[in-house]
C-alpha positions in Angstrom: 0.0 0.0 0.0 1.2 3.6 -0.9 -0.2 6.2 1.0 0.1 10.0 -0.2 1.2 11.9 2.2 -1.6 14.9 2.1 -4.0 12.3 2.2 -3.0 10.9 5.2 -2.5 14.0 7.4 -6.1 14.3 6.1 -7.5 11.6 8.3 -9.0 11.9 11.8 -7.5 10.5 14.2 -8.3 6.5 14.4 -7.9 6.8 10.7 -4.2 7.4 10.7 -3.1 5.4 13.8 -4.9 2.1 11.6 -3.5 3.1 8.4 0.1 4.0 9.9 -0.1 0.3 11.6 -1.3 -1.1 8.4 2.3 0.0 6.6 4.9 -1.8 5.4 8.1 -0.6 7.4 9.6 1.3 4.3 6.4 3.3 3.7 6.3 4.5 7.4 9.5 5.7 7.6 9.2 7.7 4.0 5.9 9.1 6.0 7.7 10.2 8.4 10.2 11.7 7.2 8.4 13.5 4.6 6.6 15.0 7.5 9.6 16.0 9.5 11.2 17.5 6.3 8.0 19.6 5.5 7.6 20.8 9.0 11.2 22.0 8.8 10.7 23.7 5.5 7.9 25.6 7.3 9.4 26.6 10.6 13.1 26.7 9.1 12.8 30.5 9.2 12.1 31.0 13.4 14.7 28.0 13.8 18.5 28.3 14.8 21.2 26.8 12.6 21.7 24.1 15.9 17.6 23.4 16.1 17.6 22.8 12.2 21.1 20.6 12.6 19.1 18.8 15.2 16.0 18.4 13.2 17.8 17.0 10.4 19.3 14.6 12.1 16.0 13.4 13.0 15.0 12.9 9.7 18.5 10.9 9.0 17.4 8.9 11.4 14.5 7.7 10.4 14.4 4.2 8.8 12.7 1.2 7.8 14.8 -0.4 10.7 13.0 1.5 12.9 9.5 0.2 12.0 11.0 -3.4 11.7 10.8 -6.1 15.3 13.1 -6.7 16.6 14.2 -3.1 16.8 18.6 -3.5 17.2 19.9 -1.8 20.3 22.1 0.1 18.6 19.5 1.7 16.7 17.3 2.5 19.9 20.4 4.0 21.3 21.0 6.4 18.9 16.9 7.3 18.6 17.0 7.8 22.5 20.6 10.1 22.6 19.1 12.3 19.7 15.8 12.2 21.7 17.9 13.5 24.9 19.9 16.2 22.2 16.6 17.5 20.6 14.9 17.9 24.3 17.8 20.8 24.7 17.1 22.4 21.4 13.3 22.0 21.0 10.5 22.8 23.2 7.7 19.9 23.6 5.8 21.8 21.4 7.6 21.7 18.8 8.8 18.2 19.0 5.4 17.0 18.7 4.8 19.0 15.9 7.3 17.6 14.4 8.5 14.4 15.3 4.8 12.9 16.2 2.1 11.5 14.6 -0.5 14.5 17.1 -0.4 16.9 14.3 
């Protein structure tokens, strides 16, 4: 299943958490990061060279591996230490904006 990506955000609620399940791992992370990316392209104006750094290393991040079970420990390290990096750059807000599904 390919999903477009306006489409999606289109969705209430229940809709999206189904359909996201519903993905193969590859698709999820290309939502994902297509979200991320458009989110910075909107806010990349307010944001500081370090907070877009940080974003964009979210969006590196993001892989089919991460979507895949067993998730490797080396991947969930690095996803927690640029959790712990972004928390000092980004306020709540604007990580859920941008690096949640709650938009």
């Amino acid at each position: 299943m390919t999903i477009d990506y306006e489409h999606f955000r289109g969705m209430d609620w229940d809709a999206r958490v189904t359909t996201f399940a519903s993905l193969p791992a590859p698709e999820k992370a290309a939502l994902v990061r297509t979200h991320i990316s458009r989110w910075l392209d909107a806010h990349r104006a307010a944001l500081t060279p370090a907070q877009v750094e940080i974003i964009e290393a979210n969006i590196a991040l993001v892989c089919a591996a991460m979507y895949e079970r067993p998730v490797s420990h080396d991947l969930l390290r690095a996803a927690k230490q640029l959790e712990s990096r972004t928390a000092t750059l980004l306020s709540r807000e604007q990580m859920r904006e941008a690096l949640t599904m709650h938009w």
